[in-house]
N, C-alpha and C positions, 0 to 999 in steps of 0.2 A: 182395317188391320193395322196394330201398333207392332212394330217391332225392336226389341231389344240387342243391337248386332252384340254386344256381349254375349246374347246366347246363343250366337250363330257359328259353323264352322265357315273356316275361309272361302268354300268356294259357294257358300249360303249370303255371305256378305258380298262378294262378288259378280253374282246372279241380281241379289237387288240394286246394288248401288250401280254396278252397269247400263242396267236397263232405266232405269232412274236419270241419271246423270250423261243426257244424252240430247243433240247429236256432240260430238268427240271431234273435234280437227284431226287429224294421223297428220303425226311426225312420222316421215318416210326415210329414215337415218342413214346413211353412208358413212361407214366409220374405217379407219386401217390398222392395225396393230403394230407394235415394235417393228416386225420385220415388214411391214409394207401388205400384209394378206388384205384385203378388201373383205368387209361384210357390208346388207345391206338387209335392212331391216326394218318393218313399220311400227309405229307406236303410237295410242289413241290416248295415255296420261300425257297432254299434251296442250300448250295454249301459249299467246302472248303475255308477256307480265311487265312489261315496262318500255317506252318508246328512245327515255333518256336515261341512261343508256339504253338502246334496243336488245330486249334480253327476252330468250323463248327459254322455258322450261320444259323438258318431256322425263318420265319417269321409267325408267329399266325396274320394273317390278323382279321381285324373287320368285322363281316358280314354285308354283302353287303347289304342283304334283312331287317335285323332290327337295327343293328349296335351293337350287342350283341360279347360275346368275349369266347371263347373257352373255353373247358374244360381243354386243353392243359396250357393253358397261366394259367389259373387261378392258375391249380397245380403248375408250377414251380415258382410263385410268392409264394406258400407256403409252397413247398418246392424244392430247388434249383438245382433239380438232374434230369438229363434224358438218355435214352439209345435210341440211334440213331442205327435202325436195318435196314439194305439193302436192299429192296426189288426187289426181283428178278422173272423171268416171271413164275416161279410156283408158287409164292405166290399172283399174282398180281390179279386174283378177288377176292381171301379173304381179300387182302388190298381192293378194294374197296368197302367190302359190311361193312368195320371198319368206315367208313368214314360219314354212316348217322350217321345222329344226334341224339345217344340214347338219353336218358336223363338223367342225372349227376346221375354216381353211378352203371351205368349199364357198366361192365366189358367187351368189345371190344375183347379183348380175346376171351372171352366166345361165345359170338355172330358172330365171324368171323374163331370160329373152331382153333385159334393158342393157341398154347402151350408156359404156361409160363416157365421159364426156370431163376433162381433165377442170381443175380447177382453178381460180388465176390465183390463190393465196394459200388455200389450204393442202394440205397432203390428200385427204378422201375424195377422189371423185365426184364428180354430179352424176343425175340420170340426166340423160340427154332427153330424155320425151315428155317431164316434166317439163310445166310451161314456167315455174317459178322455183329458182332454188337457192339458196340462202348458206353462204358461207360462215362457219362461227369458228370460233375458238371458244373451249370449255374453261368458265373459270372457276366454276364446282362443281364438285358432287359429292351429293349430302345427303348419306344412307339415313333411312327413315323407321331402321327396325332390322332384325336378323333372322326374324319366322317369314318363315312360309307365306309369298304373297306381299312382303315386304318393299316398298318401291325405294329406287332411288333417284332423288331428281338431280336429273344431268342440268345445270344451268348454264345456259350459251349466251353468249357476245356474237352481234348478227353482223359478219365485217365486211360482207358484200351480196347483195342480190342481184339475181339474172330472173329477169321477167322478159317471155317472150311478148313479142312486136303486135301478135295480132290479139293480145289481152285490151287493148289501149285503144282510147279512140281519139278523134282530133285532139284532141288538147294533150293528148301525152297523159291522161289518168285513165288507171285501170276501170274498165269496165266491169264490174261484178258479175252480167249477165254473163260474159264470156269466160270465166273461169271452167265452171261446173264441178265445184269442189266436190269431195266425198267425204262424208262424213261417217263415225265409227256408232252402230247402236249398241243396244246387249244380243247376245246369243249370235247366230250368224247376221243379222242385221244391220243394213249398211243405209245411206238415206245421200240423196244428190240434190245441189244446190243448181238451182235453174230458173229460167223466166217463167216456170210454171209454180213455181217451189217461193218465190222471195216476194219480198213486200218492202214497203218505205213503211216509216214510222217518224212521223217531225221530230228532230230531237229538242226537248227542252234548250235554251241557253241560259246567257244571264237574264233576263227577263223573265217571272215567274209566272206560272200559271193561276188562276183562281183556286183550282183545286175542285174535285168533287162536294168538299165541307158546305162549297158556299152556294150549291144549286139547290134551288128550290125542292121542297120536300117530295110534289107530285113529281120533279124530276126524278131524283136522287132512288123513288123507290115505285117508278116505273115498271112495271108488268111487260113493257112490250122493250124497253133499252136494255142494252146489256151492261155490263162493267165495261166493254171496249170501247160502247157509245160516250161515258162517263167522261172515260178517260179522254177521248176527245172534247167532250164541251168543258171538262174542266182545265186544258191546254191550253185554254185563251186566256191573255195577258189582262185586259181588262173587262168588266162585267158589262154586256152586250147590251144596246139599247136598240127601242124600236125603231130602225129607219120606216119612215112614213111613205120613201118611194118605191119601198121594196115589193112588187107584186107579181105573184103567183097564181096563175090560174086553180092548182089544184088545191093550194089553201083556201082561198076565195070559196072555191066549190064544199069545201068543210065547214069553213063557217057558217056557210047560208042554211045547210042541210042538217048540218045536227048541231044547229047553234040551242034549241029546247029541251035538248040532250045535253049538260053540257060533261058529265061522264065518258060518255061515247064520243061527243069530240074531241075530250083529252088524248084519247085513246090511238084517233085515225091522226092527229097530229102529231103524238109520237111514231105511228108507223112512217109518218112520211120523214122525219124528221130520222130516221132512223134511214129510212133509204138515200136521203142527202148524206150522212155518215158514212155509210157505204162506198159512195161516189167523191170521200172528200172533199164535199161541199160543205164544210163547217159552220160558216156566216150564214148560210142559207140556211141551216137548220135551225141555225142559234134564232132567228127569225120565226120561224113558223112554231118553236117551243114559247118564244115570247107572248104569241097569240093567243096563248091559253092562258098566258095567267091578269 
């Protein structure tokens, strides 16, 4: 299916680029207005965009159904402070029950059972049950359109974080597994980040990979590797040779057995080769793919 969003109404563009552009981090907003009223509010147009200066963007969209504009937006155009609170999967249906539409003046706090919890710089509250909350000051907001569905991105200076004690392990760095963020899908759709849920991935540095380009062709268009296999044998810095000590009982066993075959032992080589993958064994596969060629 191609689609055209030009020929789409708003909440047809909506529907796919939501579902699409997914999972979402939720900006969980705390805002005040002129007179001090607290709103609290979550938002999934939302992400980090730069460490120097440490600056988050989240986006106060225009309602889709009347073309009206948030309580959020309103306060920081009055005044220019908000506290970005984490929300995490025990928080996440009292973040969603924050998210109807009281009506100006009625405290989100209050109605969603969170706890305010004073700030050390800014005017807007924290949620106290959030494990990480991030004080800013607003230094734009830069409307994106005047129709219906229209966002605007609130741009924040991040001027102090509160990360609780038991995120962190010995060394004083957050542990990822102990978050359990939540993240935003399409429609009601929500997705949690856990030690069932994440994975490492090496990140490339200054030292380059080989590249898929450069693997042999039986490798490159392999029947039994995937593109993630690829991607791993092509992450190594230089092109792999045969260690002479390196031995494996169940290569060994391949060799011998369908060495007549030698089709079919490309074949069981890449399965193995493919289960060292698996296991982040990458030299050891890069070993038993050497042995076929």
């Amino acid at each position: 299916m191609t689609i055209k969003l030009s020929e789409l109404n708003t909440i047809e563009k909506q529907y796919f680029l939501q579902h699409s552009i997914a999972p979402r981090p939720i900006c969980f907003a705390s805002t005040v207005d002129k007179d001090g009223r607290v709103n609290l509010s979550p938002f999934s147009f939302f992400n980090l965009f730069s460490a120097n200066p440490p600056i988050l963007i989240f986006s106060a969209s225009r309602r889709v159904r009347d073309n009206t504009i948030k309580h959020t937006l309103e306060n920081v155009l009055e005044v220019p402070e908000v506290v970005i609170n984490i929300v995490t999967y025990d928080m996440v249906q009292q973040m969603s029950l924050s998210s109807c539409e009281f009506p100006k003046g009625v405290n989100e706090f209050i109605k969603s059972g969170f706890t305010e919890e004073a700030s050390s710089i800014v005017k807007p509250p924290m949620v106290k049950e959030s494990p990480i909350k991030m004080e800013c000051k607003v230094i734009e907001v830069k409307p994106l359109g005047t129709e219906a569905g229209a966002g605007n991105l609130i741009i924040c200076e991040v001027l102090c974080m509160h990360i609780d004690d038991a995120l962190l392990d010995a060394n004083k760095k957050i542990d990822q597994r102990n978050i359990h963020h939540v993240s935003r899908l399409g429609g009601d759709w929500y997705s949690v980040v856990n030690e069932h849920s994440i994975f490492q991935v090496a990140k490339p540095n200054t030292q380059l990979g080989i590249g898929i380009d450069t693997l042999p062709e039986a490798i490159r268009k392999s029947s039994i590797l995937t593109g993630n296999d690829l991607g791993l044998l092509g992450n190594v810095h230089e092109y792999p040779v045969i260690d002479p000590a390196y031995d494996d009982t169940e290569l060994r066993q391949i060799v011998q057995y369908f060495s007549i075959n030698p089709e079919e032992m490309e074949k069981e080589l890449h399965r193995l080769a493919k289960r060292l993958l698996s296991e982040g064994k990458v030299s050891e596969a890069w070993q038993v793919l050497l042995a076929s060629n």
